[in-house]
matplotlib code that plots the C-alpha trace (Angstrom):
import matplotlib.pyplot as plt

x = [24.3, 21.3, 20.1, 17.0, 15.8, 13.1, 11.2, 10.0, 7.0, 7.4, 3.6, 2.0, 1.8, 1.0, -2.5, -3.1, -2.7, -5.2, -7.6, -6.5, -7.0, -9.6, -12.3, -11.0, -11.8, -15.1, -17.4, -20.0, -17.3, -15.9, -19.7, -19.6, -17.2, -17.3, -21.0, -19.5, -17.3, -19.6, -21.9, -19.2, -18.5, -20.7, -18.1, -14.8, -14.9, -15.2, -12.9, -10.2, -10.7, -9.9, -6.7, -5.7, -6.5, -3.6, -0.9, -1.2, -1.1, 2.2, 3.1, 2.4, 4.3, 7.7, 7.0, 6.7, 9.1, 11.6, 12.2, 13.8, 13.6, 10.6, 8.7, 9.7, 8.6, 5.1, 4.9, 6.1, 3.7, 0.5, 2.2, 2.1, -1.5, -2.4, -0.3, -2.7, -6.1, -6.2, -7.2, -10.0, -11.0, -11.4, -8.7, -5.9, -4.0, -3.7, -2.3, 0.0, 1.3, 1.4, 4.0, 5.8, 6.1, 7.2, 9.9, 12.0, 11.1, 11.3, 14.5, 14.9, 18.3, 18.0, 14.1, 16.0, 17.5, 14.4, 14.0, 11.2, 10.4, 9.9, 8.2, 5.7, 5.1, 3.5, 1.4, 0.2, -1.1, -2.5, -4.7, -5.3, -6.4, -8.8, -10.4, -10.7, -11.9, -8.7, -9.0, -7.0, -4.0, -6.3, -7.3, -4.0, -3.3, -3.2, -1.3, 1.2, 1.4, 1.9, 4.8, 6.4, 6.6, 7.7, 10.4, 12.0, 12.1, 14.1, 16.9, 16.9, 17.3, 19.8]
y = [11.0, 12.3, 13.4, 11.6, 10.2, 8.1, 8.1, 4.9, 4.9, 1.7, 0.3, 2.1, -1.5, 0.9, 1.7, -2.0, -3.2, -0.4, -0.7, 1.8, -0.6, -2.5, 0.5, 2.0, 1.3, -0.5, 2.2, -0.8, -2.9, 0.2, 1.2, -3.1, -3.1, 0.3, -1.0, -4.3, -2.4, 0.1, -3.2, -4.4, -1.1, -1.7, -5.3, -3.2, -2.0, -6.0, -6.6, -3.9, -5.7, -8.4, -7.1, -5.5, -8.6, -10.2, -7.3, -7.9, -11.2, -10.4, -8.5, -10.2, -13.4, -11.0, -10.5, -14.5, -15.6, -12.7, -10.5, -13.8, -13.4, -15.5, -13.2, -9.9, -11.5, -12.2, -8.5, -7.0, -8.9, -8.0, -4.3, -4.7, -6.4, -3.0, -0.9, -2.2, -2.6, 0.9, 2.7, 0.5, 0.1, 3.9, 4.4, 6.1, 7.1, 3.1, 2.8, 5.6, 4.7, 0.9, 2.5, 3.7, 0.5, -1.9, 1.0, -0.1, -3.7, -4.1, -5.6, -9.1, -9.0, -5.7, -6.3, -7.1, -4.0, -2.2, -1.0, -2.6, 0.6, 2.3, -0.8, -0.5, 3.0, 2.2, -0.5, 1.6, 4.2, 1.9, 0.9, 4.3, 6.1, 2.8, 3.0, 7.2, 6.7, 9.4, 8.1, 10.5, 13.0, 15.9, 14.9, 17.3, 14.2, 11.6, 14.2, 14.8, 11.3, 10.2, 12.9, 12.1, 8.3, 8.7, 10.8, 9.0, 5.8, 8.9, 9.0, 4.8, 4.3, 7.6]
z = [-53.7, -52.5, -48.9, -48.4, -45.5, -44.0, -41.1, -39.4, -37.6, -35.3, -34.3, -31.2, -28.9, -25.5, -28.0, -28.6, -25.1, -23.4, -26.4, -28.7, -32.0, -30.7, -30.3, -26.9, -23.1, -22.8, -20.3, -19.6, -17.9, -15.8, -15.0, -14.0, -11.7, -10.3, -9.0, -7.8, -5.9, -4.3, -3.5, -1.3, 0.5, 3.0, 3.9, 3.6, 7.6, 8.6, 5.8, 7.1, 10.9, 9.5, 8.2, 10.8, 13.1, 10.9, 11.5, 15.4, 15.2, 13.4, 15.5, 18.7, 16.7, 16.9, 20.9, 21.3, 18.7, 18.3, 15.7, 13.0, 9.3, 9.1, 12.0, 9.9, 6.9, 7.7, 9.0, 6.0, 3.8, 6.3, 6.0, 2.0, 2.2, 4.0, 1.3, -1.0, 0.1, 2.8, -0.1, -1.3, 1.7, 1.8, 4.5, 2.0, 5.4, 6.0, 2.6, 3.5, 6.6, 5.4, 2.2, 5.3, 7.1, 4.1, 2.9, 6.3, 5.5, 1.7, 1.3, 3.1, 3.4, 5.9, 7.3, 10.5, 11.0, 10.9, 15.2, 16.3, 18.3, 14.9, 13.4, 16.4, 16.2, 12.3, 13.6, 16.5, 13.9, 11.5, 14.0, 15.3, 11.9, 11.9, 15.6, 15.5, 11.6, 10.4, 6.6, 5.1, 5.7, 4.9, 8.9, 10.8, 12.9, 10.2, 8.5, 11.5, 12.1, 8.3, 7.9, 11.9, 10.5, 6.9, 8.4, 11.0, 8.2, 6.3, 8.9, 9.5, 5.5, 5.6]

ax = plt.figure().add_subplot(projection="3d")
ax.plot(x, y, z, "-o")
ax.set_aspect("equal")
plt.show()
C-alpha cells in the first residue's frame, strides 16, 4: 500500500460573491454612490428630526397606552431604525446609544421587562446628543453617557 494523499481545494464561493472571479469590486459604482450619498448630506439633519419625531411619539404612545407588547414593539423598532441610520446620518453616538436601547428590548418575549425608567433615560440622550450636536463618544459627555447607559442595561440583562 502506498501513503499518498490528496488535497482538495473546494471553490472559493466568499471570492465569487464579492467579485473575486468576476474582475473585483467595481470603484465607479463606489465613487457612484459615495457622491449620492454626500448629495443627500445636506437632508440627513431633517431626516434624523424626523426620526426622532417617531421615537417620542413612541414614547409618548407607552405614557397613553401603557407599556403592552404592541407599545414596546413600536419603540424597539424606532430604537433599531436609529441603530441603523445614527451613523449615516453622521450621529455614530445615536447609533450607539440606539444599540443600547434595543439590547434591553431585542427579545419580545422579555421587551416588557425592560424599566421604563431605564428605557427613558436612552430616549432622553438620543435626543440630547441630537439638540447639543454630541455626534460621537470622542465628545467626554456622549462618551460618559454612552458608557453610564450601556452599563446599567449590563446589570438589567445580568
Amino acid at each position: 500500500m502506498s501513503n499518498s494523499s490528496n488535497v482538495f481545494r473546494p471553490p472559493n464561493a466568499l471570492r465569487a460573491k464579492v467579485g473575486g472571479g468576476f474582475g473585483g469590486i467595481d470603484a465607479n459604482a463606489i465613487a457612484k454612490a459615495e457622491e449620492a450619498l454626500k448629495a443627500m448630506s445636506s437632508q440627513f439633519g431633517q431626516w434624523l428630526q424626523d426620526e426622532l419625531a417617531k421615537l417620542d411619539q413612541a414614547q409618548a404612545d407607552i405614557r397613553a397606552k401603557g407599556y403592552t407588547a404592541e407599545t414596546a414593539e413600536a419603540l424597539y423598532f424606532r430604537a433599531h431604525d436609529l441603530k441603523g441610520l445614527g451613523a449615516t446620518y453622521q450621529y455614530p453616538l445615536v447609533t450607539r446609544i440606539a444599540g443600547s436601547l434595543c439590547r434591553i428590548l431585542d427579545h419580545a418575549d422579555k421587551r416588557l421587562q425592560a424599566p421604563l425608567p431605564l428605557v427613558d433615560a436612552h430616549i432622553d440622550a438620543i435626543k440630547a446628543v441630537v439638540r447639543d450636536e454630541i455626534q460621537t463618544d470622542e465628545h467626554p459627555v456622549g462618551r460618559d453617557l454612552a458608557e453610564t447607559l450601556e452599563a446599567r442595561v449590563a446589570e438589567h440583562l445580568g
